[in-house]
C-alpha positions as CSV (number, residue, x, y, z in Angstrom):
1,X,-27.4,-38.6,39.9
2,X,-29.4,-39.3,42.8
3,X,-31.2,-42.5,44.1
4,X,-34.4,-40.8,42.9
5,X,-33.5,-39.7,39.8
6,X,-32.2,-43.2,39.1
7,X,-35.1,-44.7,39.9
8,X,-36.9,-42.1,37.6
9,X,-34.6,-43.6,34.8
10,X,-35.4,-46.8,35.2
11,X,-39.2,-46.7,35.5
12,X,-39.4,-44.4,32.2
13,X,-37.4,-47.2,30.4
14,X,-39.2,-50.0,31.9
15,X,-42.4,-48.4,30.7
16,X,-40.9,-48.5,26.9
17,X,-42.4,-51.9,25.5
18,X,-39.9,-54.5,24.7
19,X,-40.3,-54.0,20.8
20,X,-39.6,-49.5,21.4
21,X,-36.1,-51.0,23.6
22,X,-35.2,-53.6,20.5
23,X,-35.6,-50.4,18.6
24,X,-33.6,-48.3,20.7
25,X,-30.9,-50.7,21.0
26,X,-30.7,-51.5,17.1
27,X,-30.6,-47.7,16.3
28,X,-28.1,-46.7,18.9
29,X,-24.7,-48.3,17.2
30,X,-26.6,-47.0,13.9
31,X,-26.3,-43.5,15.2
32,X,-23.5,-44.1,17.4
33,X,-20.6,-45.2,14.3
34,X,-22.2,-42.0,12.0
35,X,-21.1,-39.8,15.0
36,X,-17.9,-40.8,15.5
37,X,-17.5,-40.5,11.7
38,X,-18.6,-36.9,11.2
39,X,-17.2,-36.0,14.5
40,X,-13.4,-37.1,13.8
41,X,-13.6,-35.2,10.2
42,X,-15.4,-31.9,11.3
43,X,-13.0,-32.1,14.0
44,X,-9.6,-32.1,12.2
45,X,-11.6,-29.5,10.2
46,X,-12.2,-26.9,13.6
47,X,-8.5,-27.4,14.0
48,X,-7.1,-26.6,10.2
49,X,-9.6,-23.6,11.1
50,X,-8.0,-22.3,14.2
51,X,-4.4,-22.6,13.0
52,X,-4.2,-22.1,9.1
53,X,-7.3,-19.6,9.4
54,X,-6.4,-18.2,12.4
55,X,-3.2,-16.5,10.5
56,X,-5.2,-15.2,7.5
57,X,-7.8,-13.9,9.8
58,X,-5.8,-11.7,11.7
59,X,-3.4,-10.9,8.8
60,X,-7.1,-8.7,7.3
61,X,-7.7,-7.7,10.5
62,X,-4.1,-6.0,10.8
63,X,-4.3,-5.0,7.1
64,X,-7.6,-3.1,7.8
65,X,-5.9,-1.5,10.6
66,X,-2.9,-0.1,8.7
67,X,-5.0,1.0,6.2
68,X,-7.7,2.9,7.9
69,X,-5.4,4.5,10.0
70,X,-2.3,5.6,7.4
71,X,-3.8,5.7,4.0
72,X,-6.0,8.7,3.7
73,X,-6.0,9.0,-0.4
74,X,-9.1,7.9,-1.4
75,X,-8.1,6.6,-4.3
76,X,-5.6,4.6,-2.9
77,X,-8.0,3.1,-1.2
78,X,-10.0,2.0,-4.1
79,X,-7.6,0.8,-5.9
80,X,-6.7,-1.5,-3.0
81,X,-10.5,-2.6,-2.1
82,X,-10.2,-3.5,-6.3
83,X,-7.3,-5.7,-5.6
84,X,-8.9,-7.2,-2.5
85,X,-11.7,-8.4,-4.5
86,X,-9.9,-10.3,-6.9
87,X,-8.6,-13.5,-5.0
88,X,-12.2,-13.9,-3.9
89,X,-14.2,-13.8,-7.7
90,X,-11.5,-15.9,-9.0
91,X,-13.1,-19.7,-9.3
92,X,-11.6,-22.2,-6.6
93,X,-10.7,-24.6,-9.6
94,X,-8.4,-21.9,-11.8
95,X,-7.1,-21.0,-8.0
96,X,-6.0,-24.8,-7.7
97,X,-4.8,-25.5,-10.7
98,X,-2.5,-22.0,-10.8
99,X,-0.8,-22.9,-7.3
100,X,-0.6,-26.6,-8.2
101,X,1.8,-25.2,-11.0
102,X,3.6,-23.0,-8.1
103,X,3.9,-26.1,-5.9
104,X,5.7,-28.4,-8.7
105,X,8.6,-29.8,-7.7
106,X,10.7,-29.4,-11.0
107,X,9.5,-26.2,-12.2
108,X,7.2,-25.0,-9.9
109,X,8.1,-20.9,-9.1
110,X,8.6,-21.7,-5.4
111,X,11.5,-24.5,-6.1
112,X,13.1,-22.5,-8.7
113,X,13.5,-19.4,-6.4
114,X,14.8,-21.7,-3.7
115,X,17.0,-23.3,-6.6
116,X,18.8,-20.2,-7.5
117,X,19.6,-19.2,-3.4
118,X,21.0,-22.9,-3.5
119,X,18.3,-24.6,-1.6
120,X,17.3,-28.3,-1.9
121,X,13.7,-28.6,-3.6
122,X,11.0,-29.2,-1.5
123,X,7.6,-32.0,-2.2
124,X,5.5,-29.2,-1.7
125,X,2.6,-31.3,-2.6
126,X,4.2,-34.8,-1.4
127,X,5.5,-34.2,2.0
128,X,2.3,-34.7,5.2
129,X,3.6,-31.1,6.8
130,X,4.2,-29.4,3.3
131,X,0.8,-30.5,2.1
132,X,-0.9,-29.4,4.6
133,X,0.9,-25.5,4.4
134,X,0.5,-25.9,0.8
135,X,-3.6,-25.6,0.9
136,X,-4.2,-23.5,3.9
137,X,-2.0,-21.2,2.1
138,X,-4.1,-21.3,-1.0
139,X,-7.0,-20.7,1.7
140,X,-5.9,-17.9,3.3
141,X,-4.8,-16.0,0.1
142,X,-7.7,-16.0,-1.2
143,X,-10.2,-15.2,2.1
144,X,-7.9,-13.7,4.0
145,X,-9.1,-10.2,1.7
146,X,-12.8,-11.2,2.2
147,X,-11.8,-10.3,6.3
148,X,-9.9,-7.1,5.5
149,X,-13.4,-5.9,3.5
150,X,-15.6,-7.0,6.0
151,X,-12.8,-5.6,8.9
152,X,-12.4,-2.1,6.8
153,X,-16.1,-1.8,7.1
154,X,-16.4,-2.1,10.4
155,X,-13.5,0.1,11.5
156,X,-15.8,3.2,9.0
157,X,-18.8,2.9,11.6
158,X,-16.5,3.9,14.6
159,X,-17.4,7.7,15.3
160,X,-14.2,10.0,14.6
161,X,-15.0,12.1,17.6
162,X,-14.4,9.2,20.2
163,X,-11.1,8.4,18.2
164,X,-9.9,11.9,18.5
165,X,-10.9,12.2,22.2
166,X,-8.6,9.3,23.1
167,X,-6.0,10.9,21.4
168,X,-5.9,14.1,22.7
169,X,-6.4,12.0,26.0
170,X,-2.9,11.0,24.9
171,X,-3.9,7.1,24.1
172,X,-1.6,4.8,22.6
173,X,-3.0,2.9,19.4
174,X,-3.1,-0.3,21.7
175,X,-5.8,1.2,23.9
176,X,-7.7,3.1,20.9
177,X,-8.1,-0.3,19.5
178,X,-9.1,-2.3,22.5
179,X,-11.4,-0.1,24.1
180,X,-13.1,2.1,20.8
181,X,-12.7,0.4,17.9
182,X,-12.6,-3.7,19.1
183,X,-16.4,-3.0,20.6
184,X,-17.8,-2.2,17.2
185,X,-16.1,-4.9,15.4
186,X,-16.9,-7.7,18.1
187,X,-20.0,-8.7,15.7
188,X,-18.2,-8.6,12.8
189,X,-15.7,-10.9,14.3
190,X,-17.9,-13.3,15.5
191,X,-19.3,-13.4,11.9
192,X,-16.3,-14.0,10.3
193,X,-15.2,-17.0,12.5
194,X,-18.2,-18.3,11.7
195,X,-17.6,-17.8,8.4
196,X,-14.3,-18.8,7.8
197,X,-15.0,-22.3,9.7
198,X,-17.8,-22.3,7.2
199,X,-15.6,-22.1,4.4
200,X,-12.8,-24.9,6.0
201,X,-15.7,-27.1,6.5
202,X,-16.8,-27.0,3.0
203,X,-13.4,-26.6,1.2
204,X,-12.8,-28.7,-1.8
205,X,-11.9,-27.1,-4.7
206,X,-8.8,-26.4,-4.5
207,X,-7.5,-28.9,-2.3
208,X,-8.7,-31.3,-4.3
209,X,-7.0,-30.2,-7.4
210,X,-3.8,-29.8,-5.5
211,X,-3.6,-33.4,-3.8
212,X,-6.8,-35.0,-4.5
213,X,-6.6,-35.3,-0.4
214,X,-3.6,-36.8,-0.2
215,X,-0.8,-38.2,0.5
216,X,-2.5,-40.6,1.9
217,X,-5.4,-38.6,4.0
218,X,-3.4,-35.8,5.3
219,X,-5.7,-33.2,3.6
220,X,-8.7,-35.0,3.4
221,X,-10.9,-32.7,4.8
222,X,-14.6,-32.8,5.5
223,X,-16.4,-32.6,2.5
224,X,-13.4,-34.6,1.0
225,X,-14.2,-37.4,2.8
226,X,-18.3,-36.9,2.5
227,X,-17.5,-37.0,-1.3
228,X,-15.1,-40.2,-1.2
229,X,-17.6,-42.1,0.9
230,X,-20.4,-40.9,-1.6
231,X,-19.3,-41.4,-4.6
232,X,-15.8,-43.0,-4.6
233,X,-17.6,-45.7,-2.4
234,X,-21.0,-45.2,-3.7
235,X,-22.3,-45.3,0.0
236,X,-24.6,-42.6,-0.7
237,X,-26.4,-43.3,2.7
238,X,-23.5,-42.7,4.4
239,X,-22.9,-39.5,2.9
240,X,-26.4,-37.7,3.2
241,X,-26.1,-38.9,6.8
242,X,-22.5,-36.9,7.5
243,X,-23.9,-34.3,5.8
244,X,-27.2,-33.8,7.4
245,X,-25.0,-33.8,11.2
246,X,-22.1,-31.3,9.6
247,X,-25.7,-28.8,8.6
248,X,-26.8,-29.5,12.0
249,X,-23.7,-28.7,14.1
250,X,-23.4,-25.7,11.9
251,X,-26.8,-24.6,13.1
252,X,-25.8,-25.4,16.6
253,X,-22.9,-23.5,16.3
254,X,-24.5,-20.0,14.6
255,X,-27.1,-20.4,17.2
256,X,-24.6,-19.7,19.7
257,X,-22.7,-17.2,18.0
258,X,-25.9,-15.3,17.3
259,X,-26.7,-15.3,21.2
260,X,-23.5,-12.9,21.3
261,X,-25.0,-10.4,18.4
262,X,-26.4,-7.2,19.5
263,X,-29.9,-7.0,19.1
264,X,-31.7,-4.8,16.6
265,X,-32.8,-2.0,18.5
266,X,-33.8,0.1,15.5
């Protein structure tokens, strides 16, 4: 910053009267603690997004793939775009509580097949690391179909003749993706990352089922810890606060993405 600018600074605040810099400086640690608050939640949030999402996002990508380019049978393709839907209408709280009986530790499926290959049990549900596998599995299978529909979709609006010119130009299946089919499903992907952090940010159902956000805080995600501090805690202030700055980044953050959108030139 330079001397003038400095001096720019100063004269604007020294303009302020002294009750507008009381205000100022009474608001500021106000504003300051609710940051920090929201930030360090929506934060661990971005990160469960990019590592547990990550893997279910590109598992529909490469299962849209595989089956818009071998399976021809329409049919087939039905029956699997049936199957695809189900994890999705199925409630978050029947999803919980049916994995929370695949994650018990006595008789849980999971602990029973390792069991029987002579495995020790596992805490699914108990163990930090486990705990944390346990509900982004849950996550991803039930939204990893929602990205194969949405994927599928996309990869029906590239034009067959361009796909059949670059392979008669002898073009491996690397290079038809990357430079025919990935430009018409750049939107779509940008959608579905917004999306799917979308969906991390305001997970609850099922993880909340599954460990309550435990143990300790280790899957206490976002809206997890808007709903302890609102209700547990009765800091209801507290709460509409997080959540107004969560609905604001979110804004922020679609803004951007939507910069990146083609425009609608019809």
């Amino acid at each position: 910053m330079t001397l003038g600018a400095r001096v720019g600074v100063r004269t604007g605040w020294s303009r302020k009267s002294g009750q507008e810099r009381l205000v100022y400086r009474l608001l500021l640690p106000v504003f300051g603690t609710v940051f920090v608050l929201a930030t360090i939640p929506f934060v661990m949030a971005v990160i469960e997004a990019t590592t547990a999402g990550a893997k279910g996002f590109l598992g529909g990508l490469g299962i849209a793939l595989l089956v818009h380019r071998v399976i021809r049978s329409a049919a087939l393709r039905a029956a699997i775009y049936v199957a695809a839907m189900l994890p999705i209408v199925i409630p978050q709280i029947a999803v919980g509580v049916v994995f929370r009986l695949v994650y018990q530790p006595d008789y849980g499926i999971l602990n029973v097949l390792l069991g029987r290959t002579g495995a020790d049990q596992l805490l699914w549900l108990s163990s930090p690391p486990l705990a944390l596998i346990a509900t982004a599995s849950v996550d991803i299978w039930q939204w990893t179909p929602f990205v194969y529909l949405v994927m599928f979709a996309g990869l029906q609006t590239v034009p067959s003749e361009s796909v059949e010119a670059a392979q008669v130009d002898g073009a491996s299946s690397w290079m038809q993706f990357r430079h025919i089919e990935l430009p018409y499903l750049r939107p779509l992907l940008l959608l579905v990352v917004f999306f799917r952090l979308a969906d991390v940010v305001r997970v609850f159902d099922h993880v909340y089922v599954l460990t309550g956000g435990g143990p300790g805080t280790t899957t206490q995600y976002l809206s997890l810890y808007i709903y302890r501090i609102g209700f547990q805690f009765t800091d209801l202030s507290q709460a509409s606060a997080l959540a107004v700055v969560v609905m604001a980044t979110m804004t922020i953050f679609y803004t951007i993405i939507s910069r990146f959108l083609p425009a609608d030139r019809g």
